[in-house]
C-alpha positions in Angstrom: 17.6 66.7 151.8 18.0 66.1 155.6 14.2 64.8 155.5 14.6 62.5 152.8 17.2 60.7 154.0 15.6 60.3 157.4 12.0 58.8 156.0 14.8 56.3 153.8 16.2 55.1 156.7 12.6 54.8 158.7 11.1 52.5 155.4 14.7 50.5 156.0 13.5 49.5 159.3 10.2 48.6 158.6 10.9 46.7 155.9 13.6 44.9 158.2 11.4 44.0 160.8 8.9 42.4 158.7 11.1 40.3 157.2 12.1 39.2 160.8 15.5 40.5 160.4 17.4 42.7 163.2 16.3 45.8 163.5 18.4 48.3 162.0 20.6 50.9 163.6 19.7 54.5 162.2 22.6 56.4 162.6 21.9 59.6 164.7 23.4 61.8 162.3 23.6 60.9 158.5 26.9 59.8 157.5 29.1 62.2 155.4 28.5 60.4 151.6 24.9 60.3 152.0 24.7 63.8 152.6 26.3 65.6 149.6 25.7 69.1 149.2 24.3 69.6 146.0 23.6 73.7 146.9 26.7 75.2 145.8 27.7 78.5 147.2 28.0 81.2 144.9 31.5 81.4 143.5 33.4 85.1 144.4 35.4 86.6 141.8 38.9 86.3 142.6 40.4 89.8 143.9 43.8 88.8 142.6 45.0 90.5 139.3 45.0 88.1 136.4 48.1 86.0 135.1 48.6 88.2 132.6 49.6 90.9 134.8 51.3 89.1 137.6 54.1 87.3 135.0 54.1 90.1 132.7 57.5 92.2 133.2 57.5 96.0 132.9 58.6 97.0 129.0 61.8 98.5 129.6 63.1 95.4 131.2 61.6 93.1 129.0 63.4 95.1 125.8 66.7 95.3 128.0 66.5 91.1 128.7 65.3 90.8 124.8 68.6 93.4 123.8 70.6 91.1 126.0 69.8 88.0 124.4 71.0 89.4 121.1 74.8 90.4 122.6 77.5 87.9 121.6 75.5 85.9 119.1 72.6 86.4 116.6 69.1 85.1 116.0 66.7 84.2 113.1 64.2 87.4 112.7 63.0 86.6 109.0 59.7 84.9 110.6 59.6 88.3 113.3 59.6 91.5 111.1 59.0 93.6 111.1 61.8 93.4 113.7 61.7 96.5 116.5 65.0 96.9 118.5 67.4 99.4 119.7 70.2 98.3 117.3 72.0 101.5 117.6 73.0 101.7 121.1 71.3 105.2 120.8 67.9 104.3 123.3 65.6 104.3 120.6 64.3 101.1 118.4 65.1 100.2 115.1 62.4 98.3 112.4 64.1 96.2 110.2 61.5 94.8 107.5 61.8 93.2 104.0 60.3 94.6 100.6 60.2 93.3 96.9 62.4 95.1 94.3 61.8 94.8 90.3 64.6 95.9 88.7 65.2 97.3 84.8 65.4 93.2 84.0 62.3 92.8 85.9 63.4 90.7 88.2 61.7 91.1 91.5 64.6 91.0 94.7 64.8 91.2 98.1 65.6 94.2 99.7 66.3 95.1 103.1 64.5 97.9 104.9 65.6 99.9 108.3 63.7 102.8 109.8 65.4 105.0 112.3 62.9 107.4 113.0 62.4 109.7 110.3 65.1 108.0 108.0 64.9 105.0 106.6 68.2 103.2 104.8 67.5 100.0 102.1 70.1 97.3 101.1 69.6 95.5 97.9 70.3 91.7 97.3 70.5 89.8 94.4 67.9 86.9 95.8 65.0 86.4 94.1 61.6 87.0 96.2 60.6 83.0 95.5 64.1 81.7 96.5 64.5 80.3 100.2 66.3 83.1 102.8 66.9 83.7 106.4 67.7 86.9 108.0 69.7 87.2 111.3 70.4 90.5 113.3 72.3 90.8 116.8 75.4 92.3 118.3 78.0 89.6 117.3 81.3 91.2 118.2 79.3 92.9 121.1 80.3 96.5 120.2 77.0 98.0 120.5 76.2 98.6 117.5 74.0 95.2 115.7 75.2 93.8 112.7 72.2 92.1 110.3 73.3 88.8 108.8 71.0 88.2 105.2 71.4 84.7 103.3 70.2 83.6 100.2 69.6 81.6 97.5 70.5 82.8 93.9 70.2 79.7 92.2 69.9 76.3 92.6 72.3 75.6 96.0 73.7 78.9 95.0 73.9 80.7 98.4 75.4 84.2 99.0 75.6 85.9 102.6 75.3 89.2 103.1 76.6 91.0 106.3 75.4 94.6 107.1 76.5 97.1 109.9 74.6 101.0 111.2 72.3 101.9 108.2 72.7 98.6 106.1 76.2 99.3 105.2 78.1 96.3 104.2 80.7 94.6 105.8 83.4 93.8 103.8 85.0 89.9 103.7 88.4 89.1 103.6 89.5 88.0 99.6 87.8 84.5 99.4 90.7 81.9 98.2 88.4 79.8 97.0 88.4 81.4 93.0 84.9 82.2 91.7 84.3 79.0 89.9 85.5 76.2 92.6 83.0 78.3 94.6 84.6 81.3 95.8 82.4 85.0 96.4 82.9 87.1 93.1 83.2 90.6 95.4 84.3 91.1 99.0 80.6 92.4 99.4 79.4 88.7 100.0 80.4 85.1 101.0 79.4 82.5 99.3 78.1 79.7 101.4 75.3 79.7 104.2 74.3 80.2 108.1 74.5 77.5 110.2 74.7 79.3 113.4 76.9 81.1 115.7 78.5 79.9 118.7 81.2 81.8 120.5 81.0 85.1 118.8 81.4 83.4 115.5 79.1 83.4 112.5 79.5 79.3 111.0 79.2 78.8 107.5 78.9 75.6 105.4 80.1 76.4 102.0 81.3 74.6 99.0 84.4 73.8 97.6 84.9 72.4 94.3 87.9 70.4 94.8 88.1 66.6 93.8 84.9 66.5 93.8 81.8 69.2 95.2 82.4 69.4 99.0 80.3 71.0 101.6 83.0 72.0 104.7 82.3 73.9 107.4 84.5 77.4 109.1 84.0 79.4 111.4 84.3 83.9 111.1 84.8 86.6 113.4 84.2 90.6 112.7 88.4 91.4 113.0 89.3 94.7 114.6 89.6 96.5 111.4 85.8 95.3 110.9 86.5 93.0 108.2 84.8 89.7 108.4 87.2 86.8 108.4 87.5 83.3 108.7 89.6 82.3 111.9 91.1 79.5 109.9 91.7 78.7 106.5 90.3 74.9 106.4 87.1 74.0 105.8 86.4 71.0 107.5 84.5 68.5 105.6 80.9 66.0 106.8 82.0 63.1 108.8 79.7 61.1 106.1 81.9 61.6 102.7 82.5 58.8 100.5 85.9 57.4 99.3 87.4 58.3 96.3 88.8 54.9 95.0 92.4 55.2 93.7 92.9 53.6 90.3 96.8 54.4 90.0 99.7 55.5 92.6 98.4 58.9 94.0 101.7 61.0 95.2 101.1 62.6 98.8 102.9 63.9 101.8 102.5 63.1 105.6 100.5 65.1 107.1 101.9 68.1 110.0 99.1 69.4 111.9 97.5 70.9 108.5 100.9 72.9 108.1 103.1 72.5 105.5 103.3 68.6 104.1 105.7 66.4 105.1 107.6 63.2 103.7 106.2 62.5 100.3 105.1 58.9 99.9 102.5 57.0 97.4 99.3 55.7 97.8 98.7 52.7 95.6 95.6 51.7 93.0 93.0 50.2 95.1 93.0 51.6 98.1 90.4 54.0 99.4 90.9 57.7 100.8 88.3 59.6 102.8 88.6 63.7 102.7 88.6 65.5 105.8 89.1 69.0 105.1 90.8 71.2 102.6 91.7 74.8 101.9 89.9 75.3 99.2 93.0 76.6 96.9 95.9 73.9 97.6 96.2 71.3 99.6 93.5 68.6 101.0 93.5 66.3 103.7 92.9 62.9 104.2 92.4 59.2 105.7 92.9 55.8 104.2 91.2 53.0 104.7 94.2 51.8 106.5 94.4 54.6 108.6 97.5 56.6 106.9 97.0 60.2 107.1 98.0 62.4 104.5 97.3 65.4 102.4 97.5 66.2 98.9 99.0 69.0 96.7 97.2 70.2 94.3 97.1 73.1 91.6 94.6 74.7 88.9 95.2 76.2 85.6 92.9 79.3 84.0 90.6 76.8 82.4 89.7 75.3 86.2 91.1 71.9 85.6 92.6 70.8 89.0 96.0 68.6 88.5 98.0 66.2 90.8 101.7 66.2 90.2 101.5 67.4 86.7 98.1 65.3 85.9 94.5 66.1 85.7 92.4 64.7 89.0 90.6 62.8 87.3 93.8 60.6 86.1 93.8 59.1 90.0 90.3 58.1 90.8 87.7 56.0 89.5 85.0 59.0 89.9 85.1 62.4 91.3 81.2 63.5 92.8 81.1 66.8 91.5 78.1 68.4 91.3 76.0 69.2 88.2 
C-alpha cells in the first residue's frame, strides 16, 4: 500500500512541473487518512464468560427474590402456568395449572389444579372454558402460606371471585349485603364482582350494585384474623363519570354525616340534578347536586326487588333509572 501511495505522489509532481506550477511537497511520511489499514488483525475470542452468565443470579436467590415479590400483594399467573412456587412455606415448589371439566350437563369448566409432590388437590368453578378469567396467587396477608385469587365470567358481566387457601380450600366471605338479585354472591364460597388489584394488603374489587340504577363501585378486602375475607368498609364507592338522575318530583333526603347515620331531612325539588357517589348496597346512597348539596337517601326493598323511596317505588322520583338489561 506504502508503494502505491508513494509512485501517486511522484506522478503529482510531474504532472505539476509540467504544467509550470510549484513543485509539490511530498510529505516524508504519508499522512494518517491516506494510509488506512485495510488488513485487519484477526479478531480473538473474548475470554470473558457470556452475558448470560455474568447477570444470571444463582437459582435459589432468584426463587427467594421471585417468593418475595409475591409477599403483601398478589400477581396475574393465568398467562404463567403452569405456575411453580413454594406456596407452602414448606421449601419445596408448588405447580398450579388449569384443566377443562365437563360435567353431567356437559358443560365444560374451569378447574383449578395444584401438585404438591405426589398429591395433587383440584378446585372446581362454575366458569365456562370460553368465558374471559384471570388467576392471581401470592401471600396477601403475608402469613406464609399463598392464597390463589380465581375470577370469572359466568355470564354476560356476570363475574364471580373465588379465593383459595393450602390445597385449594376456599376461603369463606363475609354474608354479602348486597341480596342475590341487586347483585349480591348467592354462597359465602364466592364474591360477586371482579379484580382490579391489590394495594396495601388488600384485594380491590369493582362490583355491581343494583340500586337506582346498575352501579359499578369499588371496595376494598382484607383476609381478617379469623380468615374470613371481608370488606374493610361497607360502601362502595362509585366512577367519578356517573350521570345524573334528573328529579321529576320532591325527592325526600337527609344531610349527609360522614356516611354515618343521616342527618336533617330536607327535600330536593323536580328539576334538579343529583350525581351518586357511593352506596351500601342495602340502604342508603350518597349523593351531590348540581348545586353542591350533599345528601344521602334512604331507601328499602320488598321480596319482589322493587326498591322504594319514602313509601314509593324509585322510579316515582326520576325521569329514568340506567339499569342494566
Amino acid at each position: 500500500m506504502k508503494h502505491r501511495i508513494w509512485m501517486l505522489a511522484g506522478l503529482c509532481l510531474l504532472w505539476g512541473c509540467a504544467r509550470g506550477a510549484a513543485p509539490v511537497r511530498v510529505p516524508t511520511e504519508p499522512p494518517m487518512e491516506l494510509s488506512p489499514r485495510i488488513e485487519e488483525e484477526p479478531m480473538v475470542a473474548p475470554t470473558a464468560p457470556p452475558v448470560e452468565a455474568e447477570v444470571a443470579l444463582p437459582a435459589a436467590q432468584t426463587d427467594a427474590e421471585a417468593e418475595e415479590s409475591f409477599a403483601g400483594t398478589c400477581q396475574s399467573v393465568g398467562d404463567r402456568l403452569p405456575f411453580s412456587s413454594d406456596m407452602d412455606g414448606d421449601g419445596e415448589k408448588e405447580t398450579l395449572s388449569l384443566a377443562v371439566s365437563v360435567g353431567e350437563d356437559e358443560y365444560a369448566r374451569w378447574q383449578l389444579v395444584l401438585t404438591d409432590g405426589a398429591e395433587t388437590y383440584t378446585f372446581l368453578t362454575e366458569v365456562g372454558e370460553d368465558m374471559p378469567f384471570d388467576l392471581y396467587a401470592g401471600d396477601l396477608n403475608q402469613d406464609g402460606q399463598w392464597e390463589v385469587y380465581f375470577c370469572g365470567d359466568l355470564a354476560s358481566s356476570d363475574y364471580v371471585i373465588y379465593a383459595l387457601g393450602p390445597k385449594l380450600t376456599p376461603f369463606t366471605f363475609e354474608p354479602d349485603e348486597r341480596a342475590e338479585r341487586w347483585g349480591g354472591s348467592q354462597t359465602n364460597a364466592e364474591l360477586n364482582g371482579f379484580i382490579d388489584g391489590f394495594e396495601d394488603d388488600h384485594l380491590v374489587v369493582i362490583g355491581v350494585v343494583d340500586m337506582l340504577g346498575t352501579n359499578w363501585g369499588v371496595r376494598n378486602y382484607c383476609i381478617g384474623d379469623d380468615g374470613v375475607i371481608g370488606p374493610i368498609s361497607t360502601v362502595w364507592t362509585y366512577s367519578e363519570e356517573r350521570e345524573p338522575l334528573v328529579v321529576t318530583r320532591d325527592l325526600p333526603a337527609n344531610a349527609a354525616r360522614a356516611r354515618k347515620e343521616p342527618g336533617e331531612a330536607f327535600l330536593i325539588p323536580a328539576g334538579e340534578k343529583l350525581t351518586l357517589l357511593c352506596s351500601d348496597g342495602c340502604r342508603y346512597a350518597w349523593f351531590v347536586t348540581d348545586s353542591g348539596k350533599q345528601g344521602v337517601l334512604t331507601l328499602t326493598y320488598d321480596e319482589n326487588g322493587q326498591w322504594f323511596i319514602d313509601g314509593r317505588p324509585e322510579e316515582d322520583y326520576f325521569e329514568t333509572l340506567p339499569y342494566a338489561g
